[in-house]
PyMOL CGO cylinders between C-alpha atoms (Angstrom):
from pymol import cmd
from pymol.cgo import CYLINDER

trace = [
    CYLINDER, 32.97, -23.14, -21.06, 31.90, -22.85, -24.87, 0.3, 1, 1, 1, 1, 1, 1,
    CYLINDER, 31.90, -22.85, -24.87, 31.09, -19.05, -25.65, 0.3, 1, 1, 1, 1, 1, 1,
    CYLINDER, 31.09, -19.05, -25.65, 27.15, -19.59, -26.65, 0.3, 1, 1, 1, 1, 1, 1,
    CYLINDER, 27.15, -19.59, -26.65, 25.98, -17.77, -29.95, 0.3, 1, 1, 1, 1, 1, 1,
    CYLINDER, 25.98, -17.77, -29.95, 23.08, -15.30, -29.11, 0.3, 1, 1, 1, 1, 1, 1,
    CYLINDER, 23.08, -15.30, -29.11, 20.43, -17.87, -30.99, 0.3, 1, 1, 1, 1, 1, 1,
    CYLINDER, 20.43, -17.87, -30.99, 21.82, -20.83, -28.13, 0.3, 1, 1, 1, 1, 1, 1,
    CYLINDER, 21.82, -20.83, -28.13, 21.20, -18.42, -25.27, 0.3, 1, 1, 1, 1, 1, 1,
    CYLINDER, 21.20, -18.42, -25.27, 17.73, -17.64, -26.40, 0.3, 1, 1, 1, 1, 1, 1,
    CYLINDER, 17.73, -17.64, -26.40, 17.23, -21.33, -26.54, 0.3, 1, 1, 1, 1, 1, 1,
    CYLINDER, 17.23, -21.33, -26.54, 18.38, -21.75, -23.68, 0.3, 1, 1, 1, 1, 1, 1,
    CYLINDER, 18.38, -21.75, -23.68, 16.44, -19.25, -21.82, 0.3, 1, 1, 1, 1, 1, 1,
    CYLINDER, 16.44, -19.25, -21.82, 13.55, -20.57, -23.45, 0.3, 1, 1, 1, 1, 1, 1,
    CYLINDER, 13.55, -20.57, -23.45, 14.20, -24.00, -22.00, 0.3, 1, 1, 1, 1, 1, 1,
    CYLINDER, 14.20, -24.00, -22.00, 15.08, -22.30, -18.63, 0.3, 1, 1, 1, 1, 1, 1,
    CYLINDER, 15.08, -22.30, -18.63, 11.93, -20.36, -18.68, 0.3, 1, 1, 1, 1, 1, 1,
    CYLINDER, 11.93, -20.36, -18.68, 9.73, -23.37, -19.43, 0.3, 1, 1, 1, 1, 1, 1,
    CYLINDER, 9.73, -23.37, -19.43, 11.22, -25.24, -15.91, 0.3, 1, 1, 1, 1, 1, 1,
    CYLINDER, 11.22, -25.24, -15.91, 10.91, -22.00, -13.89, 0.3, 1, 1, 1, 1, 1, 1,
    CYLINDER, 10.91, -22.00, -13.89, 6.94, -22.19, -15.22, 0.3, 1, 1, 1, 1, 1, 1,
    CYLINDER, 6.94, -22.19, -15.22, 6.65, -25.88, -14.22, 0.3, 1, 1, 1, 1, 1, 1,
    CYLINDER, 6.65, -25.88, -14.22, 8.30, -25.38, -10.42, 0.3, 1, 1, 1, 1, 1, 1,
    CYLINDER, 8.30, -25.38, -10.42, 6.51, -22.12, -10.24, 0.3, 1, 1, 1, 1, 1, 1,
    CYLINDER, 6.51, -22.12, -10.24, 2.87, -24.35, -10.77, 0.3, 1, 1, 1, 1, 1, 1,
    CYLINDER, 2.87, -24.35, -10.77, 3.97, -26.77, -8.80, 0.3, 1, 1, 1, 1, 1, 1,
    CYLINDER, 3.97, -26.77, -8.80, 5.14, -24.59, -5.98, 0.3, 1, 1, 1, 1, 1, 1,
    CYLINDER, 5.14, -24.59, -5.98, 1.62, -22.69, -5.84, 0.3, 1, 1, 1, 1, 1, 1,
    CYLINDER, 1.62, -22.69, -5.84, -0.26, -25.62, -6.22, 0.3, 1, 1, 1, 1, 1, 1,
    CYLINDER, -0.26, -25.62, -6.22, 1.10, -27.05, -3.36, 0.3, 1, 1, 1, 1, 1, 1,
    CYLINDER, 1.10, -27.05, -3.36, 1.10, -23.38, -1.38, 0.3, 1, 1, 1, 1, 1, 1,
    CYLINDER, 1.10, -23.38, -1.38, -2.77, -23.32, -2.37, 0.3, 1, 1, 1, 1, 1, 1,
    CYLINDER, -2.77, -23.32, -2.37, -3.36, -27.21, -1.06, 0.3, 1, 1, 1, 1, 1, 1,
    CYLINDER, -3.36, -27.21, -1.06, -1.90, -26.12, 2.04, 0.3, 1, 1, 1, 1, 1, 1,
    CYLINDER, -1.90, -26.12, 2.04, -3.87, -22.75, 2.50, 0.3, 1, 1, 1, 1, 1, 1,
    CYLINDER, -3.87, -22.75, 2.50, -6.94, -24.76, 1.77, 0.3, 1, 1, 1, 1, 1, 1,
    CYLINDER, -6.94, -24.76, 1.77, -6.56, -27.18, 4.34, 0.3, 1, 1, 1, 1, 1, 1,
    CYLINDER, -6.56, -27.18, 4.34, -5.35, -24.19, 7.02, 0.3, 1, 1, 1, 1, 1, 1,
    CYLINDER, -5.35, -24.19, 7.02, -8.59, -22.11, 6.16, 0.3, 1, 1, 1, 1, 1, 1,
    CYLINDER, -8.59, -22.11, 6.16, -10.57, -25.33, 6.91, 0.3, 1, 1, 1, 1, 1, 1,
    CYLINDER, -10.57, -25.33, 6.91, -8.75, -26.26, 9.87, 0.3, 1, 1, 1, 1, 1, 1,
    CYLINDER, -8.75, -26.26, 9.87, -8.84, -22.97, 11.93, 0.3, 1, 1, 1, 1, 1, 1,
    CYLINDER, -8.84, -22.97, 11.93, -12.32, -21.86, 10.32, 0.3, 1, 1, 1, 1, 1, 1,
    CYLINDER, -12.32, -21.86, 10.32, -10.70, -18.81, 9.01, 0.3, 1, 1, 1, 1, 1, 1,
    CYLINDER, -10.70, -18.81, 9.01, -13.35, -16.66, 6.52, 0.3, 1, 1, 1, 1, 1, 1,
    CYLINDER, -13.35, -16.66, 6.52, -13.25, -14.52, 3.57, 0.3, 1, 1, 1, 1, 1, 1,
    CYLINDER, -13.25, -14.52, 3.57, -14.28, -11.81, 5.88, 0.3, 1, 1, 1, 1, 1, 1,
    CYLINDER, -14.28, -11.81, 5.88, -11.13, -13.26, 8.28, 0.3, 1, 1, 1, 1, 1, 1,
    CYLINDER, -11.13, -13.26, 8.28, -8.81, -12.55, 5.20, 0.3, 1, 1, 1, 1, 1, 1,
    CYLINDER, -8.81, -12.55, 5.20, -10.49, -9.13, 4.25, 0.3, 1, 1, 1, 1, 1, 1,
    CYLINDER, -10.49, -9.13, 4.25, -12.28, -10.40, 1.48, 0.3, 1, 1, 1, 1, 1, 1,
    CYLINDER, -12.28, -10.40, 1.48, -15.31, -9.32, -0.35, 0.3, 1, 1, 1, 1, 1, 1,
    CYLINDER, -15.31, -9.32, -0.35, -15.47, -6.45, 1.97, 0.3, 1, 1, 1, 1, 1, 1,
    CYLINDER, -15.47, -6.45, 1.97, -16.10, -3.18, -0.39, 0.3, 1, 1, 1, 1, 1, 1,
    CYLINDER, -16.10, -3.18, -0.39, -14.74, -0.10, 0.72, 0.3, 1, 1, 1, 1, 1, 1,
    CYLINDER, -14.74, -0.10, 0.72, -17.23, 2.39, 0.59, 0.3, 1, 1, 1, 1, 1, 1,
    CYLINDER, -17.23, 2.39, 0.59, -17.20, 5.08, -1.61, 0.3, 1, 1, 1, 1, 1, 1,
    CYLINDER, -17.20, 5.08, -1.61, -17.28, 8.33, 0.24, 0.3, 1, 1, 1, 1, 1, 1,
    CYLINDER, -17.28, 8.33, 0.24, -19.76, 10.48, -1.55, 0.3, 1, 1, 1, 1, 1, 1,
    CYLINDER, -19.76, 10.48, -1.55, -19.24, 14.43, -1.21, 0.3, 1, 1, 1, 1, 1, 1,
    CYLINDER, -19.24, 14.43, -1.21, -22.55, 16.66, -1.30, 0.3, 1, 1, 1, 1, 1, 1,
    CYLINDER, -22.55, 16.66, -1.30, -22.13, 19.34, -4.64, 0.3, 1, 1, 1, 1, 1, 1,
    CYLINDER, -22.13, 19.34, -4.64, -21.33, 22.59, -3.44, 0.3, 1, 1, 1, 1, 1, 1,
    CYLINDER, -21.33, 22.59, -3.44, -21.27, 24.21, -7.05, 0.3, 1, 1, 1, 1, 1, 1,
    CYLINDER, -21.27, 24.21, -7.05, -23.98, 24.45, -9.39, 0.3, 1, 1, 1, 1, 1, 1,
    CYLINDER, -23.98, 24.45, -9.39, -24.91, 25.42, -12.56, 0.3, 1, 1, 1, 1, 1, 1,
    CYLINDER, -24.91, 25.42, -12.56, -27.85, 24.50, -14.83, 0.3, 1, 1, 1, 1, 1, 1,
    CYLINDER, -27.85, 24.50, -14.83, -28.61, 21.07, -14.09, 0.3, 1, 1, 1, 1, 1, 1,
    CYLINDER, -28.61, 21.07, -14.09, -24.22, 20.38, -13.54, 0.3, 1, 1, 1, 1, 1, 1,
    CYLINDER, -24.22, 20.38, -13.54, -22.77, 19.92, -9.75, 0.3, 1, 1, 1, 1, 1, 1,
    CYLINDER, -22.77, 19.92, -9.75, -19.56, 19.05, -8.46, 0.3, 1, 1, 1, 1, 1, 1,
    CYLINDER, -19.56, 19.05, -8.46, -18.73, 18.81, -5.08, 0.3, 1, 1, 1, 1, 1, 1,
    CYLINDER, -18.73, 18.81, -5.08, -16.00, 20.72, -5.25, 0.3, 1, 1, 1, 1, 1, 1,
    CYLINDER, -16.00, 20.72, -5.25, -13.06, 17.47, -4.59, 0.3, 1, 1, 1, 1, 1, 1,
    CYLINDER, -13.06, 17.47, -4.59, -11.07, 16.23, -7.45, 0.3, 1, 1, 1, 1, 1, 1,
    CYLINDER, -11.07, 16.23, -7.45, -10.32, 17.69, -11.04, 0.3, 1, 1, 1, 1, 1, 1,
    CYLINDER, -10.32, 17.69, -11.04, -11.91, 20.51, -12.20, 0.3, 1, 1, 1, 1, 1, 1,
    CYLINDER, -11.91, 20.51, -12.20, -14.99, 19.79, -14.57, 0.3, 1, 1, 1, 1, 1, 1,
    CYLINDER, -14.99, 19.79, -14.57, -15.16, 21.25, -17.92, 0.3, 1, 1, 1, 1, 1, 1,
    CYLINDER, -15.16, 21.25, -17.92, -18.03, 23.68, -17.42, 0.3, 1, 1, 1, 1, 1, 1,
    CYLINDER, -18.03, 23.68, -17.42, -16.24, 24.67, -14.25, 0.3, 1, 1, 1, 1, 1, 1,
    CYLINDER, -16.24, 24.67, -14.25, -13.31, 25.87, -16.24, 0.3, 1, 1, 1, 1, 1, 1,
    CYLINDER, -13.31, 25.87, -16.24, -14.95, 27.47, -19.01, 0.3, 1, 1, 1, 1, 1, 1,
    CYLINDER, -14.95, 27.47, -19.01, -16.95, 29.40, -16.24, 0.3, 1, 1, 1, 1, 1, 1,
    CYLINDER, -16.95, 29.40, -16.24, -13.33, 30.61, -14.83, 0.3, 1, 1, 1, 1, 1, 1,
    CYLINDER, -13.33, 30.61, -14.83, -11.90, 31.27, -18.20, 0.3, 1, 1, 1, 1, 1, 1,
    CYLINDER, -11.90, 31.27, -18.20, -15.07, 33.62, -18.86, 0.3, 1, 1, 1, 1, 1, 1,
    CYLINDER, -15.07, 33.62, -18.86, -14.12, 35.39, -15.95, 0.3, 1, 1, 1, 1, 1, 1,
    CYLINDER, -14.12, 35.39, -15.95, -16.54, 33.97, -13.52, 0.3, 1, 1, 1, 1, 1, 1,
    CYLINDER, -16.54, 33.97, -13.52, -15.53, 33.08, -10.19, 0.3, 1, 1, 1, 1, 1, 1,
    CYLINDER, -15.53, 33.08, -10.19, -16.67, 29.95, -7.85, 0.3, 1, 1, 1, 1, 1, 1,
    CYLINDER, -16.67, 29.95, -7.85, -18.56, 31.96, -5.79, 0.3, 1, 1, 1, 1, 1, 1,
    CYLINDER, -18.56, 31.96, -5.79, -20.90, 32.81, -8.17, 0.3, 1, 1, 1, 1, 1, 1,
    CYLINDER, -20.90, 32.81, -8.17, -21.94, 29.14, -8.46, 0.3, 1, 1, 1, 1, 1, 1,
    CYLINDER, -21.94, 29.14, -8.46, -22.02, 27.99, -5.01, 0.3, 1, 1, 1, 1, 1, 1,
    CYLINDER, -22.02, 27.99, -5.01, -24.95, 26.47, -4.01, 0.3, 1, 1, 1, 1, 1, 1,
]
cmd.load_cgo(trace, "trace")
């Protein structure tokens, strides 16, 4: 075998790549064609496949308060919480 220069490998991975793009369409369009025609035949439904169900967002009542600012207490600290804490206040002092 000829020992390729660095600018023939490229090449050739570049030609390489190409194919692997064209069997790769190929392949899903025929996986797709075939998923289509099982969906139709067994009546399976987006809701079958767990589609276009959105999870639910759980929302947390605010337990701290202050001014017209809440959190709930779950997740990073806010800004105003920290400042609060860094001025020597404690979370108590801002429970609801």
């Amino acid at each position: 075998m000829k020992n390729l220069t660095y600018i023939e490998i490229q090449e050739e991975i570049k030609k390489l790549q190409k194919q692997a793009n064209e069997i790769r369409a190929k392949e899903i369009a025929d996986i797709i064609a075939d998923i289509k025609v099982k969906i139709q035949l067994y009546g399976i439904t987006e809701k079958d496949l767990g589609f276009g169900e959105k999870q639910k967002k759980t929302i947390f009542p605010p337990l701290y308060k202050k001014g017209n600012r809440t959190w709930s207490g779950r997740g990073r600290q806010p800004g105003w919480i920290k400042e609060h804490l860094e001025a020597g206040g404690n979370l108590e002092e801002l429970l609801m």
